[in-house]
C-alpha positions as CSV (number, residue, x, y, z in Angstrom):
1,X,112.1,194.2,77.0
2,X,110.8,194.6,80.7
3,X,111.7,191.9,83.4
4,X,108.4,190.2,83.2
5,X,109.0,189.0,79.3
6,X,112.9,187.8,79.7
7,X,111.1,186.0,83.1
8,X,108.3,184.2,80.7
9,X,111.2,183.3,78.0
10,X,113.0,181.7,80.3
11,X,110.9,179.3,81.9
12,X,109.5,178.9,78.1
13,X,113.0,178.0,77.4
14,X,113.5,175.4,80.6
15,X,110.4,174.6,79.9
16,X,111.5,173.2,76.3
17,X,114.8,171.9,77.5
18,X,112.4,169.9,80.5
19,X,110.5,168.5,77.7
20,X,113.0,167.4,75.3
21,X,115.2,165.8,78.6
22,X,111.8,164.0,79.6
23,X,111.4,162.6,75.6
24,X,114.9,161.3,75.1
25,X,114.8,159.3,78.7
26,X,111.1,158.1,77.7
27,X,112.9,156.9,73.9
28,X,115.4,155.0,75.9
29,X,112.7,153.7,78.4
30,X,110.7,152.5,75.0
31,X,113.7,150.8,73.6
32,X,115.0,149.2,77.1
33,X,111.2,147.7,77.2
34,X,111.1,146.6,73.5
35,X,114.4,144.5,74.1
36,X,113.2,143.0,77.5
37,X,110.1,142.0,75.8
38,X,111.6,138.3,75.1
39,X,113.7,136.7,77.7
40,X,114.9,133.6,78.1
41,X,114.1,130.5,80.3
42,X,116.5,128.5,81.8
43,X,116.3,125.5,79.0
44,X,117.3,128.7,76.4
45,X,113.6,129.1,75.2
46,X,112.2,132.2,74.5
47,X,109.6,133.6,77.0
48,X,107.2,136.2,75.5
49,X,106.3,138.6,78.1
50,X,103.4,140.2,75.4
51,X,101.8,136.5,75.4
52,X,101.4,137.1,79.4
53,X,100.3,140.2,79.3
54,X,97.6,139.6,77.2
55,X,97.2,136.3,79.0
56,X,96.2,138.6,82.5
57,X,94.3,140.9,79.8
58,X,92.1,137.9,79.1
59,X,92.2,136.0,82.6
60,X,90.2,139.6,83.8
61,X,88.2,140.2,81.2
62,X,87.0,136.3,81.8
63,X,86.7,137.1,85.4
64,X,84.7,139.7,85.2
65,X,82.4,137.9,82.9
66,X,81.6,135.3,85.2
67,X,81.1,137.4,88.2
68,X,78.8,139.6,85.7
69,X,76.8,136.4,85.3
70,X,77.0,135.5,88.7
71,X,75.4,138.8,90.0
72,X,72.8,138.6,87.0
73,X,71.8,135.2,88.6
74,X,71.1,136.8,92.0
75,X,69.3,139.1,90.5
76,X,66.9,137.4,88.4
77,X,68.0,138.3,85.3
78,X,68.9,135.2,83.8
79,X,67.4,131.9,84.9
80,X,69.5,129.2,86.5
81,X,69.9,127.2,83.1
82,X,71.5,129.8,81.0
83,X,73.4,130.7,84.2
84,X,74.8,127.2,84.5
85,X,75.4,127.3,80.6
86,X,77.7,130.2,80.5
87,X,79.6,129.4,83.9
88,X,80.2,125.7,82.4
89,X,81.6,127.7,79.3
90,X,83.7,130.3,80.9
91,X,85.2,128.4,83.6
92,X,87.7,125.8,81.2
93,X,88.6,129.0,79.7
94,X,89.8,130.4,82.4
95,X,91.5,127.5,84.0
96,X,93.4,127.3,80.3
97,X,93.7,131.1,80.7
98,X,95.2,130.2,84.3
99,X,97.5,127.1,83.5
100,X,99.5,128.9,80.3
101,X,100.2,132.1,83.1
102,X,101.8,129.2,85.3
103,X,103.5,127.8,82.7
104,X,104.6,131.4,81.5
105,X,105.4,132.7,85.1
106,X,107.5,129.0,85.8
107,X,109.7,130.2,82.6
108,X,110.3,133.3,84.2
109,X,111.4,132.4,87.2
110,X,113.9,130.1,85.8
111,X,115.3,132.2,83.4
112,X,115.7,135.0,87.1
Protein backbone atom coordinates (compact mmCIF):
# COMPACT_ATOMS: atom_id res chain seq x y z
CA UNK A 1 0.00 0.00 0.00
CA UNK A 2 1.45 3.52 -0.99
CA UNK A 3 1.43 6.43 1.71
CA UNK A 4 -1.59 8.08 0.19
CA UNK A 5 -4.00 4.91 1.09
CA UNK A 6 -2.69 4.21 4.85
CA UNK A 7 -3.15 8.41 4.95
CA UNK A 8 -7.07 8.01 3.72
CA UNK A 9 -7.51 4.89 6.23
CA UNK A 10 -6.56 6.80 8.90
CA UNK A 11 -8.47 9.76 8.93
CA UNK A 12 -11.44 7.19 7.76
CA UNK A 13 -10.58 5.52 10.94
CA UNK A 14 -10.49 8.96 13.24
CA UNK A 15 -13.03 9.87 11.34
CA UNK A 16 -15.25 6.77 12.68
CA UNK A 17 -13.89 7.03 16.21
CA UNK A 18 -14.97 11.18 15.91
CA UNK A 19 -18.39 9.99 15.06
CA UNK A 20 -19.00 7.33 17.46
CA UNK A 21 -17.35 9.90 20.46
CA UNK A 22 -19.79 12.67 19.04
CA UNK A 23 -23.00 9.84 19.29
CA UNK A 24 -22.36 8.56 22.78
CA UNK A 25 -21.99 12.38 24.22
CA UNK A 26 -25.27 13.29 22.08
CA UNK A 27 -27.04 9.79 23.88
CA UNK A 28 -26.10 11.17 27.16
CA UNK A 29 -27.13 14.78 26.16
CA UNK A 30 -30.72 13.04 25.09
CA UNK A 31 -31.07 11.27 28.32
CA UNK A 32 -29.75 14.39 30.66
CA UNK A 33 -32.69 16.46 28.74
CA UNK A 34 -35.30 13.59 29.01
CA UNK A 35 -34.82 13.64 32.96
CA UNK A 36 -34.78 17.49 33.22
CA UNK A 37 -37.95 17.54 31.36
CA UNK A 38 -40.11 17.69 34.77
CA UNK A 39 -38.80 19.70 37.62
CA UNK A 40 -40.13 20.59 40.56
CA UNK A 41 -41.51 23.87 42.08
CA UNK A 42 -40.99 24.91 45.39
CA UNK A 43 -44.56 23.68 46.82
CA UNK A 44 -43.14 19.90 45.34
CA UNK A 45 -45.36 20.17 42.18
CA UNK A 46 -44.26 18.98 39.05
CA UNK A 47 -43.44 21.68 36.39
CA UNK A 48 -43.55 20.43 32.80
CA UNK A 49 -41.02 22.17 30.82
CA UNK A 50 -42.82 20.35 27.34
CA UNK A 51 -46.17 22.28 28.36
CA UNK A 52 -43.99 25.60 28.09
CA UNK A 53 -42.45 24.93 25.27
CA UNK A 54 -45.30 24.34 23.38
CA UNK A 55 -46.88 27.16 25.30
CA UNK A 56 -44.06 29.76 23.40
CA UNK A 57 -44.72 27.37 20.26
CA UNK A 58 -48.35 28.63 20.44
CA UNK A 59 -47.85 32.27 21.99
CA UNK A 60 -45.78 32.81 18.29
CA UNK A 61 -47.73 31.16 16.12
CA UNK A 62 -50.71 33.40 17.72
CA UNK A 63 -48.51 36.36 17.29
CA UNK A 64 -47.87 36.09 14.08
CA UNK A 65 -51.45 35.52 13.29
CA UNK A 66 -52.49 38.72 14.42
CA UNK A 67 -49.78 40.75 13.05
CA UNK A 68 -50.69 38.77 9.59
CA UNK A 69 -54.18 40.24 10.13
CA UNK A 70 -52.98 43.41 11.15
CA UNK A 71 -50.89 44.05 7.90
CA UNK A 72 -53.82 42.42 5.77
CA UNK A 73 -55.95 45.42 7.31
CA UNK A 74 -53.49 48.05 6.05
CA UNK A 75 -53.56 46.62 3.05
CA UNK A 76 -57.02 46.39 2.13
CA UNK A 77 -57.41 42.93 2.14
CA UNK A 78 -59.78 42.39 4.70
CA UNK A 79 -62.27 45.03 5.65
CA UNK A 80 -62.33 46.51 9.15
CA UNK A 81 -65.23 44.16 10.40
CA UNK A 82 -63.62 40.80 9.81
CA UNK A 83 -60.42 42.52 10.97
CA UNK A 84 -61.93 43.48 14.31
CA UNK A 85 -63.53 39.87 14.43
CA UNK A 86 -60.37 37.89 14.31
CA UNK A 87 -58.32 40.37 16.54
CA UNK A 88 -61.32 40.19 19.24
CA UNK A 89 -60.70 36.22 18.78
CA UNK A 90 -57.06 36.00 18.90
CA UNK A 91 -56.20 38.37 21.51
CA UNK A 92 -58.00 36.25 24.82
CA UNK A 93 -55.98 33.51 23.36
CA UNK A 94 -53.09 34.90 23.62
CA UNK A 95 -53.41 36.60 26.92
CA UNK A 96 -54.44 32.76 28.21
CA UNK A 97 -51.45 31.76 26.06
CA UNK A 98 -49.54 34.57 28.11
CA UNK A 99 -50.85 34.04 31.77
CA UNK A 100 -50.16 29.92 31.89
CA UNK A 101 -46.21 31.01 30.68
CA UNK A 102 -46.27 33.30 33.92
CA UNK A 103 -47.67 30.80 35.88
CA UNK A 104 -45.23 28.20 34.33
CA UNK A 105 -42.07 30.53 34.41
CA UNK A 106 -43.31 31.59 38.44
CA UNK A 107 -42.88 27.63 39.05
CA UNK A 108 -39.61 27.66 37.74
CA UNK A 109 -38.11 30.15 39.43
CA UNK A 110 -39.17 28.82 42.66
CA UNK A 111 -38.19 25.47 42.25
CA UNK A 112 -34.24 27.57 41.11
Amino acid sequence: MDALHVGFGFAVLAFVFLAIALLGRLGRAVGTAEAAIRVRDAAGKLVDLEQRSRLVERRDALGEELRTIEVDFRLGRIDGAAYEAERRRLEPLIVAVLRELDRLDAALDEAA
